[in-house]
C-alpha positions, 0 to 999 in steps of 0.5 A: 334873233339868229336872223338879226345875227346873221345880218349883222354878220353879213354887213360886217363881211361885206364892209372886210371884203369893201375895205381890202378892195379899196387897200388894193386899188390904193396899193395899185395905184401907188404902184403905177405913179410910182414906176413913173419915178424909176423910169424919168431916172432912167431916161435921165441916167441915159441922157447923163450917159449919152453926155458923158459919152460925147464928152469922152469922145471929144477928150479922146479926139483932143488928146488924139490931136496932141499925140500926133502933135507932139509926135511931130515935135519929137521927130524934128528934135529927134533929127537934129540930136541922137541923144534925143532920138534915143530917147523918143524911141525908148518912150515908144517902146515903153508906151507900146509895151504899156498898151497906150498906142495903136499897133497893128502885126501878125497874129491870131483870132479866136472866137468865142461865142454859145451855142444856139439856143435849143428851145426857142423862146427858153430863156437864155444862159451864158456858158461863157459869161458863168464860165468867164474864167475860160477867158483868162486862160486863152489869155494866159496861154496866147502871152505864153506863146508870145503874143505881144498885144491882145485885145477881147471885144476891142478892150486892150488887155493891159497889166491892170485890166479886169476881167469879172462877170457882173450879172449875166455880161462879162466886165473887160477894162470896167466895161459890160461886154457880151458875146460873141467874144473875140480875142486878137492877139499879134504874135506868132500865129503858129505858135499861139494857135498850137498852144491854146488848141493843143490836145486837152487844152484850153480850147478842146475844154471849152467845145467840151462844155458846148461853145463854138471856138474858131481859130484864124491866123492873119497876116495883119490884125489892128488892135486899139490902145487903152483908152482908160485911166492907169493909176498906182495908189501903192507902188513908187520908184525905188528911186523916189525913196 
């Protein structure tokens, strides 16, 4: 009877241990078909980005076109009515002052960037990206020092820019950047440099907490407009009342 017992017992076990393998091949497979689905999203995310792309670069070189054509226009008017000069000039200054035009002066860069990884193959971390904050003050301090125009990777940094980390980059005008980063600012070089490597400053704080920062005054530096798209959802004119 024991031995009928233990038979019995056997069968169950071996029919358990059957049936989880199948549950786990089954699982396994399900798993395979179903990382196919997040890839052909991907590759189609992709193929909607690329486009997108295309289409804003063309949109840029077409309002390109119609800047330096009403540009044309605003001169040949400007040369025949003062009043009309007046006007185009002031509309420069505020679109300059606006970050909306190419400009191109003396200034400063500075470069930011980690320091080298100490084990190879150790996985990478980001002084700077969880230290984003460090960023800012270099920007607060070189607008202090005068600077007329600053841009950090390219991005022109305007009364509404955005500077946030979002997972291990750091997000600059709703843009994923990384670094090394740097930051050109047109204004006095010898005035923004001395303010932001001044003893105990920004820049000293940042080598304390292991990143390489170079400062390099130049004659000429070229910073980009903002490309993007400026809305105001609550402030009006005072005169719009």
């Amino acid at each position: 009877m024991a031995k009928y017992k233990g038979i019995a017992v056997a069968a169950v076990l071996t029919f358990l241990i059957g049936f989880i393998i199948s549950i786990q091949i089954s699982t396994t497979e399900g798993d395979d078909q179903g990382a196919l689905v997040p890839l052909a999203k991907i590759k189609g995310y992709e193929a909607q980005l690329k486009e997108a792309t295309e289409e804003k670069e063309a949109a840029l070189s077409r309002l390109g076109e119609l800047e330096d054509r009403m540009a044309e226009i605003e001169k040949s008017k400007a040369g025949e009515n003062s009043s009309v000069k007046s006007m185009v000039e002031e509309n420069e200054k505020n679109k300059m002052l606006a970050g909306l035009v190419d400009v191109y002066g003396p200034g400063l860069v500075v470069e930011i960037k980690d320091p080298p990884a100490k084990v190879e193959g150790a996985e990478d971390f980001s002084i700077i990206a969880y230290n984003y904050e460090y960023l800012l003050n270099v920007v607060n301090k070189l607008k202090e020092a005068g600077a007329e125009a600053i841009s950090i990777n390219g991005e022109r940094i305007v009364q509404t820019t955005e500077i946030s980390l979002a997972g291990d980059n750091i997000n600059i005008n709703g843009k994923a950047t990384a670094q090394p980063y740097t930051i050109n600012a047109i204004g006095p070089g010898d005035t923004m440099d001395a303010a932001i490597t001044i003893r105990a400053g920004v820049v000293e704080t940042m080598k304390n907490q292991g990143l390489i920062v170079t400062t390099k005054k130049k004659d000429r530096i070229e910073i980009p407009r903002y490309t993007g798209v400026i809305n105001f959802k609550y402030a009006k004119p005072v005169k719009d009342e």
